[in-house]
Legacy VTK file of the C-alpha trace (Angstrom):
# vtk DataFile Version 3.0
C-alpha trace
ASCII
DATASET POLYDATA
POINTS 188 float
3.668 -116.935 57.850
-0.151 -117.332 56.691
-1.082 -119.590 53.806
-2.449 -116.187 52.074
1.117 -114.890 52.602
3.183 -118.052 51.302
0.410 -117.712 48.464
1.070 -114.018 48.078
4.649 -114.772 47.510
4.669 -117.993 45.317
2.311 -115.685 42.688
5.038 -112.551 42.594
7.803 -114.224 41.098
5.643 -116.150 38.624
4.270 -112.500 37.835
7.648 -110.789 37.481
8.976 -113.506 35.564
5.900 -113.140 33.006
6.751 -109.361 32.971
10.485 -110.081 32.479
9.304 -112.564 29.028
7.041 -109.536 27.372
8.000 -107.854 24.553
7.148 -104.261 22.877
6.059 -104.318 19.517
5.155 -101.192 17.137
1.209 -101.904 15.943
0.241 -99.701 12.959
-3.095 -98.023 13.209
-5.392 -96.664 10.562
-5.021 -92.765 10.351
-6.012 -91.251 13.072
-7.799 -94.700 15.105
-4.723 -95.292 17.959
-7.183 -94.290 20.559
-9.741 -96.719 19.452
-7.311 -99.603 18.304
-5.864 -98.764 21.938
-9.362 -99.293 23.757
-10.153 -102.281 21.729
-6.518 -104.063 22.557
-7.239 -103.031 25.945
-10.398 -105.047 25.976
-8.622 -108.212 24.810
-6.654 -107.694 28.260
-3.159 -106.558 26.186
-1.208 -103.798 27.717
-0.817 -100.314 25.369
1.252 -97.670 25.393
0.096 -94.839 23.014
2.782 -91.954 24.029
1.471 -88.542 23.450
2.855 -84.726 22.644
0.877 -81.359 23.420
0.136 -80.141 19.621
-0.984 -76.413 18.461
-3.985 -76.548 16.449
-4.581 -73.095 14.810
-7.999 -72.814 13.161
-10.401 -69.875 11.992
-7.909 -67.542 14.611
-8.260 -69.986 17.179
-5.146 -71.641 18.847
-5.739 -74.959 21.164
-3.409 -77.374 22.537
-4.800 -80.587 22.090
-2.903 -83.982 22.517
-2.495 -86.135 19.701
0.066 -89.282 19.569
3.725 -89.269 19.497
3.843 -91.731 16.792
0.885 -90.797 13.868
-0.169 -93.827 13.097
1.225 -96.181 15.831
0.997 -97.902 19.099
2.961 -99.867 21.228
1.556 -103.749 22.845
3.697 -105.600 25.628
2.987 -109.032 24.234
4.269 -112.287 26.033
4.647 -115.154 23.713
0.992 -116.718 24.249
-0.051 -113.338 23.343
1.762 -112.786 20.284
-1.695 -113.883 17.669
-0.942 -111.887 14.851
-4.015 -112.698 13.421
-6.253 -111.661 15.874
-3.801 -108.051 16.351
-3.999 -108.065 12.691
-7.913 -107.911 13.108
-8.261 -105.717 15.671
-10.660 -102.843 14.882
-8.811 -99.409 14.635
-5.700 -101.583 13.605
-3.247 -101.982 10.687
-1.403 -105.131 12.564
2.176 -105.280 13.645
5.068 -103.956 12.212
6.987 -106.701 10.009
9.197 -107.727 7.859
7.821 -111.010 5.760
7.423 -113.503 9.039
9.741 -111.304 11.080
8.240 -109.295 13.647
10.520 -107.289 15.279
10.549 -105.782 18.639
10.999 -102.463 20.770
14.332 -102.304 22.783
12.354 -101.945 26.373
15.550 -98.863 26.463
13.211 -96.963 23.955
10.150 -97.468 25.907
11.514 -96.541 29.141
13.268 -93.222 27.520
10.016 -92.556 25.809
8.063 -92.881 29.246
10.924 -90.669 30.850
10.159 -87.370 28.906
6.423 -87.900 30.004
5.259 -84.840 32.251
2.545 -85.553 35.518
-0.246 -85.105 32.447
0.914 -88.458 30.890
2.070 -86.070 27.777
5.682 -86.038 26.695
7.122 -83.161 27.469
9.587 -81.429 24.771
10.777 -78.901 27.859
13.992 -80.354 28.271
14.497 -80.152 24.067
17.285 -77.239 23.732
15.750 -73.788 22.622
17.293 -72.547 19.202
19.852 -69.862 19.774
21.407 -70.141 16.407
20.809 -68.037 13.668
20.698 -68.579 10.116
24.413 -68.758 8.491
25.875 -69.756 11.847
28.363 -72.811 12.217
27.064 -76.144 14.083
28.075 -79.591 14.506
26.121 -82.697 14.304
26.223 -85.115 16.748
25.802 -88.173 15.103
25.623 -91.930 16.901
28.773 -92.864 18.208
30.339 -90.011 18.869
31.136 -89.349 15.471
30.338 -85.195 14.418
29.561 -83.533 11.102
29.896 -79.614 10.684
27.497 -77.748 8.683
25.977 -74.426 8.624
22.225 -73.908 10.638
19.800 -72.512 7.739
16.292 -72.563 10.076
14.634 -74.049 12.871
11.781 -76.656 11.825
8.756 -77.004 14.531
9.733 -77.143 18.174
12.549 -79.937 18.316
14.222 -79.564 14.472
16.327 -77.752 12.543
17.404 -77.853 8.657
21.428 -77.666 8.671
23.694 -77.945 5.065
25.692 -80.630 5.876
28.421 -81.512 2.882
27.998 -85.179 2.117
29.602 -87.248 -0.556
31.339 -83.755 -1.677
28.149 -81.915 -1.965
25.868 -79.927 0.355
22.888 -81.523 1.563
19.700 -79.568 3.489
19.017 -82.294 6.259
16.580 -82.020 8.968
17.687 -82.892 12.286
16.806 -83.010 16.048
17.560 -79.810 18.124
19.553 -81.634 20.484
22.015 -83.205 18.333
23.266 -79.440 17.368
25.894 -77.563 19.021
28.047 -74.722 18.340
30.955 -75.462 15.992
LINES 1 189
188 0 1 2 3 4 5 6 7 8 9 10 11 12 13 14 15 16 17 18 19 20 21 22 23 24 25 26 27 28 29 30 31 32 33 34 35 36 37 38 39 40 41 42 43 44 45 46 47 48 49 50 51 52 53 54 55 56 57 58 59 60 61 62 63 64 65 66 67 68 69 70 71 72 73 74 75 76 77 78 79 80 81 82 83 84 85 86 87 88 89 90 91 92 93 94 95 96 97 98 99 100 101 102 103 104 105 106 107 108 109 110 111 112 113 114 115 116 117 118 119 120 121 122 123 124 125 126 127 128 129 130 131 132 133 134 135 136 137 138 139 140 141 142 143 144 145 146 147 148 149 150 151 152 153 154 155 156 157 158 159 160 161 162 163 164 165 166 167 168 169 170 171 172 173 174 175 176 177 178 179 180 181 182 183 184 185 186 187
């Protein structure tokens, strides 16, 4: 073994053990600046992740696809812990500064980044394809799949964008108009 090959191999683990001690955190942007908060974290050497969707813009009978972020308003930074100047994200320009709670700053299950970067199509855009098309009709009896396992039945009233619908649920005795992901919804 060369001395560029023992080198080569004492650097990877130090590497994938710097990876392994990074965290996600949610950065708030000012309206519509993630793409130049992005670029300017970027130049401090901080890894991004801005996640974007495929929007319709109609305007003056014009319709355009254009991309705009996932998240209005946010941005995702892998920080590890020498990283993690609050100040300095704080004062970024384009930026809002982290998420928080008082001194708390929480961070992103890596789960939600990785199922996030999963939906993303060859384009770098995530990709709403695999959403479930609305076959349900106004009136029509659905349940709600809500986290674990647990179901509520309500009654489908109209579908809301691409991925939503609006559903009366009855909660606390009385009947509630709730919005709610397309792919919680199945037939009752």
């Amino acid at each position: 073994m060369s001395v560029d090959e023992t080198e080569q191999n004492a650097i990877k683990p130090q590497f994938m053990e710097h990876m392994v001690d990074r965290e996600w955190y949610a950065i708030r942007t000012k309206p519509r600046q993630e793409d130049v908060a992005k670029l300017n974290y970027e130049k401090q050497g901080l890894i991004t992740y801005l996640p974007k969707i495929l929007t319709v813009i109609r305007h003056a009978r014009k319709v355009r696809q254009v991309p705009r972020p996932l998240f209005p308003g946010y941005l995702f930074l892998h920080l590890s812990p020498e990283e993690m100047r609050w100040t300095t994200i704080s004062s970024t320009y384009g930026s809002l500064g982290p998420v928080r709670f008082g001194d708390y700053y929480p961070s992103v299950p890596n789960w939600i980044i990785d199922e996030i970067r999963n939906r993303e199509d060859e384009k770098g855009l995530i990709s709403l394809s695999n959403y479930k098309k609305s076959d349900f009709k106004k009136g029509d009896k659905v349940k709600v799949s809500l986290h674990h396992y647990e179901e509520l039945e309500g009654i489908f009233l109209a579908k809301r964008g691409q991925d939503r619908a609006v559903v009366l649920l009855n909660i606390l005795k009385r009947q509630t108009k709730t919005e709610v992901p397309l792919t919680n919804l199945k037939a009752a």
